[in-house]
N, C-alpha and C positions, 0 to 999 in steps of 0.2 A: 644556617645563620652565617652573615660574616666572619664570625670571628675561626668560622674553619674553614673559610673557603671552599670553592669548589675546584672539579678538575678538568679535563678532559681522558683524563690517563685513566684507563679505566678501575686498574691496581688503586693510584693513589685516590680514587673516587669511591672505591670500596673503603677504604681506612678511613677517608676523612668520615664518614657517616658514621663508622664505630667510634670515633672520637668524637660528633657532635652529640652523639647520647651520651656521653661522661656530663657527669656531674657532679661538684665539689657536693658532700654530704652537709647539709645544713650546720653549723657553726662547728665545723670541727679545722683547728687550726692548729698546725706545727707540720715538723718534716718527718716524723713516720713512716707514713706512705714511701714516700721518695726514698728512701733508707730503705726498706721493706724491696719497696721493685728494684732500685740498686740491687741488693743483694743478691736477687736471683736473675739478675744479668750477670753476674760476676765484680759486681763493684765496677764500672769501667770508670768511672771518675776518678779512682786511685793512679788512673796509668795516662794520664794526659800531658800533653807536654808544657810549657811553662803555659798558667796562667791568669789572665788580666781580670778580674772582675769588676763591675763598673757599675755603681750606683747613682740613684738621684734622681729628681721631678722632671726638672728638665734638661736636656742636653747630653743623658747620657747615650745615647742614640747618635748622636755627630762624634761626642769624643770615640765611642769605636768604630767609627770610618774614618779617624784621623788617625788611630791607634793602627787599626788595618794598614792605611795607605801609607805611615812610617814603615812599619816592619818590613813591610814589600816591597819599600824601593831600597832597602837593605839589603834585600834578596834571600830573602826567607819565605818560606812555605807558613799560610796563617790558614787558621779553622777559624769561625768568626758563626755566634749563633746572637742572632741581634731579634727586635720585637716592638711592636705587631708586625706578620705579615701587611701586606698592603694590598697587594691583588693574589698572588699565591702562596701558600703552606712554602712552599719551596724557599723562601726567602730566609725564614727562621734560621734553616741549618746550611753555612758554606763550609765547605770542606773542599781544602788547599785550595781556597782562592777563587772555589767554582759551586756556583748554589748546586745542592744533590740532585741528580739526576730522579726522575718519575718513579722507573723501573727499581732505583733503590730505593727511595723512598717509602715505597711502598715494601717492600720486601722490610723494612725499618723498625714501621709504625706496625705491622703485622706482629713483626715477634715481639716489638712491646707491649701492644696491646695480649697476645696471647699470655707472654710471661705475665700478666697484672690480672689475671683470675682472681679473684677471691676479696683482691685490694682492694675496689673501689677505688680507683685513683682519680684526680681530677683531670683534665683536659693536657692544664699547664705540667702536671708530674711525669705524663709520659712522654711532651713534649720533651721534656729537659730531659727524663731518659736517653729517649732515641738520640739526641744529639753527642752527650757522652757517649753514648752506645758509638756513634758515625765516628764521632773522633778520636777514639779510643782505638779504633783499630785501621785510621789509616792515619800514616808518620804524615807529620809537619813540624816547625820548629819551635808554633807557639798560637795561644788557645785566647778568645778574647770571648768573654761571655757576659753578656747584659742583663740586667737582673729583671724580671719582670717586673714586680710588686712589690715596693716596700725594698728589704731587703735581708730582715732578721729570718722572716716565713717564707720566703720566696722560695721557690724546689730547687734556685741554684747555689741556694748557701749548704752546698754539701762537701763542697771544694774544702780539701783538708789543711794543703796549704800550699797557695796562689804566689806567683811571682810577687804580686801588688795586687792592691784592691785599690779604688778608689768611688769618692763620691763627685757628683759633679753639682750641678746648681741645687737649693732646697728650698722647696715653696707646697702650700698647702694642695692636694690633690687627692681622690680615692680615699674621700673623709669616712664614708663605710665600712671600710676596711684598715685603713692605716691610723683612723682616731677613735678606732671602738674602743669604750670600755675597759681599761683590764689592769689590777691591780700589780703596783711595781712600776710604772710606768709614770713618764713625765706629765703634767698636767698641763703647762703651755706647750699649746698644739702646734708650733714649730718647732719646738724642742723635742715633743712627741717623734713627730716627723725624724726628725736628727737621729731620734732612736734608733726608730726600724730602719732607717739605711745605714748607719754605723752598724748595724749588728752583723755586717759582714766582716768585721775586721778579724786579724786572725795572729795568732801571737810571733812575733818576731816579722811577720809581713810588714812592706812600708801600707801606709793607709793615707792615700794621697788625695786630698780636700781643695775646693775654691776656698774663699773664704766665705762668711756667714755670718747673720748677727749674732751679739752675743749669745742668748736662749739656744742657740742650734752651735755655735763653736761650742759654747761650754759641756753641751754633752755629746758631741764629738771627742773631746777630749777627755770627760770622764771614760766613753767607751774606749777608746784608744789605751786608757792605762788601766781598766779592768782585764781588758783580753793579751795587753804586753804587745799591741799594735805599736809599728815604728808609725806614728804622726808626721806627715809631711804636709803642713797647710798654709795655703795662699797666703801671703804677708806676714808671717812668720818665718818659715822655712825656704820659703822661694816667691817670687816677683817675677812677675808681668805687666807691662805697659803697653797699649797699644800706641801708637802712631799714626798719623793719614797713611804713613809707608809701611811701614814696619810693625812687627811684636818683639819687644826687648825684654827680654829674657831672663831673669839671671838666678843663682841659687849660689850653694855653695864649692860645686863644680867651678862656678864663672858664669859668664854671662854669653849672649849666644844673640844676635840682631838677625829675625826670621822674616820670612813675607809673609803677606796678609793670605789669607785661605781663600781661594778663590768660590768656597762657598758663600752666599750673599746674607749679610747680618752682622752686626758691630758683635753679637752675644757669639761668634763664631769664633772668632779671636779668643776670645776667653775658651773656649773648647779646646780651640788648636792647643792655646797654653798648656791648661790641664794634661792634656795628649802628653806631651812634650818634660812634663813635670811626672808625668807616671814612668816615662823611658829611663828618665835623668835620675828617678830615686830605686831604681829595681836592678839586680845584679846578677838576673838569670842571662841575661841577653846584652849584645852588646853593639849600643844603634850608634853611628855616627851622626854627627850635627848634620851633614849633608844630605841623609836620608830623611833626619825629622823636619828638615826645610823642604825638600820634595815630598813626603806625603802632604804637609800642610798645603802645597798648591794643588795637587792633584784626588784629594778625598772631593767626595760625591755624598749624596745623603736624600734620599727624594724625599719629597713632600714637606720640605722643610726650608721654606723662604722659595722654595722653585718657581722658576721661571721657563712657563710651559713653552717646548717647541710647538711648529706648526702641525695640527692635524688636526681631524676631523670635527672634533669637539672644538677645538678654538676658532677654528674657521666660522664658526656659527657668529662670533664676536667682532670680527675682524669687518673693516669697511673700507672702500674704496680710497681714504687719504692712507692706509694702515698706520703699521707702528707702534700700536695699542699692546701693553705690556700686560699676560694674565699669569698673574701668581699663583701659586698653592701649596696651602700650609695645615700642618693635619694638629696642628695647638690648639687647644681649649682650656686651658686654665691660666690665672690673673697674671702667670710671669711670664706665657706665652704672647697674652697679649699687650705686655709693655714689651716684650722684643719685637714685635709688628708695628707699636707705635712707633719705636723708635727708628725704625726703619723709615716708615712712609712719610715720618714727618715735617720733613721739608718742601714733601711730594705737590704737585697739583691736590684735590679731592681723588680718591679712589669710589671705584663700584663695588660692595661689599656684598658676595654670595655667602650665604651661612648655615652650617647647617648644624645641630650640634645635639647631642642626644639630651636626654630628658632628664636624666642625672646630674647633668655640667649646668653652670650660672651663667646665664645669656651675659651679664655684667664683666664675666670675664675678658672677651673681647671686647666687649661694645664700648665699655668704660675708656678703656684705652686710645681707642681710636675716636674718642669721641671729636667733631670737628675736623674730622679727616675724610667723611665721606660724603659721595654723591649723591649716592643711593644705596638702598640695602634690599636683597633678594632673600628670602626664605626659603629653603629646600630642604626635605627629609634629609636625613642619614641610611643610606641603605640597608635594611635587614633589621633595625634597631627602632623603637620608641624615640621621635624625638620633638621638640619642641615647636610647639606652633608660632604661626606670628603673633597671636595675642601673648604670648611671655616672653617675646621681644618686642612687642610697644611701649614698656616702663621704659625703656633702657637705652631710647633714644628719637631723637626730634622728628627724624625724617619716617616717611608711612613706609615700614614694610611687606612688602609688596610677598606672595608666596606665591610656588611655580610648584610644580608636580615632580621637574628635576633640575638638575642644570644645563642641560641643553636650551629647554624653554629659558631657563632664565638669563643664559647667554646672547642667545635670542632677541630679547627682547630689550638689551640695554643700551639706552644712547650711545652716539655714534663717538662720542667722544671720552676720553677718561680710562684708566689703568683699573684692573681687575682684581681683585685679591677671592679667592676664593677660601676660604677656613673654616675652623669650628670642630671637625674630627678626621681622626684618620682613616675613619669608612669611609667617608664621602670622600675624602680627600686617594682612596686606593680607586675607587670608582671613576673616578675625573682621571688617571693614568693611564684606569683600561680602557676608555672610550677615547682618550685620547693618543693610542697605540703608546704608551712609555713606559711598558710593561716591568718592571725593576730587573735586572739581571745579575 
């Protein structure tokens, strides 16, 4: 299946196949497990060096590549375990600044899977494992870990106590898991949401938030003062403006006039901030304004508003006047695709390739961009169940059209008009490998 990738390493080709036979045990939920195979590593989550944890639907994915690219032009040594992979297992775990090598990797995932006999552990427990395990025993000056799921259950809420946590944007997503059932819990399903990612906060930690509506601030803030969380949140505690120039800045340090991220999307600014607002309230480290101004221009982030180089795969698009701009964005839910509307919307019409599993609301994209396209292409999601074009014909005027992959469907679209390719982050890790942009 995608979601463990494949290798060519022969080590890391062996492991990943004992990890695709993991399976979470049918409705069994909490950190147990994860606690349980900690322990018989040796707890390495205790011995990490300062750090960042980062929650939220969307964007927490950018704010640690902005969180990354501050620390290190600080000139600090960063571990950084971020998620989905996109084309290799390797991406999950960097250590000092450089995705793990095969040969470790593998040596890695072996002795956690060996130490996890008897557990049962799911996929995501040994993942998080091995990467405390990797960064536990080689020195850096600080640790930035992205939550998977949620954030209360997730296997990385084990962290005892983090420089800062934070959350970043909150919007409904992963309703199977994050709005099941279960007594104690809020009953508006944004505030539900607000739950399970606040339940990383962690007592005297800053717990550093965008702002939100009220259902999602309010319990944010009850969680913040059950757990003895320092609360630092958007238009309370600290302010952001963007500018056409600038992000202006300011809290109770002072105020701080940044450049815009040279990652492409108005909702990156807001990222950058957050980034910028997790340095400014945490007191393990100590960044300069000029560092948090240079990561902001220099963070990277694939699949995320990208703007593909030439190769193989694009070339199939490309025609004789060129110029033809093809995006790709690995978002599928409704706050994803109001940050692609708001991007494209002053645009010509775009060509819409889409591919998006069978679980996600075709309505989530399509909504958004409604009157913004040319055409719409249909394509699988690789490895995965996903939606045909009959459950994107409700959801919008133009016929679309369905292709076997996206090469075909590159292929075959007028000679004219900018490309957006979106809908998952499978399809969207498969368009990098065929288009040599292998994430590194």
């Amino acid at each position: 299946m995608r979601d463990f990738a494949t290798s060519e390493h022969p080590g890391v080709s062996a492991q990943l196949a004992r990890l695709a036979a993991l399976s979470l045990p049918q409705g069994r939920y909490g950190l147990e497990t994860i606690h349980a195979l900690l322990a018989r590593l040796g707890d390495p989550h205790t011995r990490l060096p300062p750090v960042f944890h980062i929650a939220g639907t969307n964007g927490k994915g950018s704010t640690c590549a902005f969180l990354r690219a501050m620390l290190e032009a600080a000139g600090l040594t960063v571990h950084a375990a971020t998620k989905p992979h996109l084309v290799r297992y390797n991406e999950r775990i960097r250590i000092a600044g450089r995705l793990i090598e095969d040969d470790h990797l593998a040596a890695l995932l072996a002795e956690v899977l060996d130490a996890s006999t008897s557990l049962n552990p799911s996929f995501f427990e040994v993942t998080t494992a091995a990467l405390f395990l990797a960064f536990a025993r080689t020195p850096a000056d600080a640790c930035i870990i992205e939550v998977g799921l949620g954030g209360r259950l997730d296997a990385t809420n084990v962290i005892p106590h983090p420089a800062a946590c934070a959350i970043a944007t909150l919007g409904i997503d992963h309703e199977a898991f994050l709005l099941r059932p279960e007594e104690g819990t809020p009953e508006n399903p944004l505030a539900r949401i607000a739950f399970e990612k606040a339940s990383i906060a962690r007592e005297g930690v800053p717990l550093v938030t965008q702002s939100y509506p009220d259902e999602a601030a309010d319990e944010v803030s009850l969680l913040a003062t059950q757990t003895g969380a320092l609360l630092k949140m958007r238009g309370r505690d600290w302010h952001a403006e963007t500018t056409p120039t600038a992000i202006l800045y300011r809290d109770a340090q002072g105020s701080l006039t940044l450049p815009l991220p040279a990652m492409i999307g108005a909702h990156q600014a807001d990222n950058a901030a957050l980034a910028t607002a997790i340095l400014r309230h945490q007191s393990a480290l100590s960044i300069p304004p000029e560092a948090i101004a240079h990561g902001i221009e220099s963070a990277r982030w694939p699949a995320r508003l990208q703007r593909l180089c030439a190769g193989p795969l694009t070339a199939l698009a490309q025609h004789t006047q060129g110029g033809r701009a093809i995006w790709l964005d690995g978002g599928h839910n409704p706050d994803a695709g109001a940050a692609l509307a708001r991007h494209f919307a002053p645009q010509p019409p775009i060509h819409l390739i889409i591919g998006m599993l069978a679980n996600k609301d075709p309505a989530a994209l399509l909504a958004p961009l409604s009157g913004m396209l040319a055409s719409v292409a249909i394509v699988p999601a690789p490895g995965h169940e996903a939606h045909s074009p009959e459950r994107f014909a409700p959801h919008t005027a133009l016929p679309a059209r369905a292709f076997a992959n996206v090469a075909e469907a590159l292929a075959a679209l007028p000679a004219e008009g900018d490309v957006l390719i979106a809908g998952s982050l499978y399809l969207a890790g498969e368009v990098l490998r065929l288009n040599g942009e292998v994430p590194d």
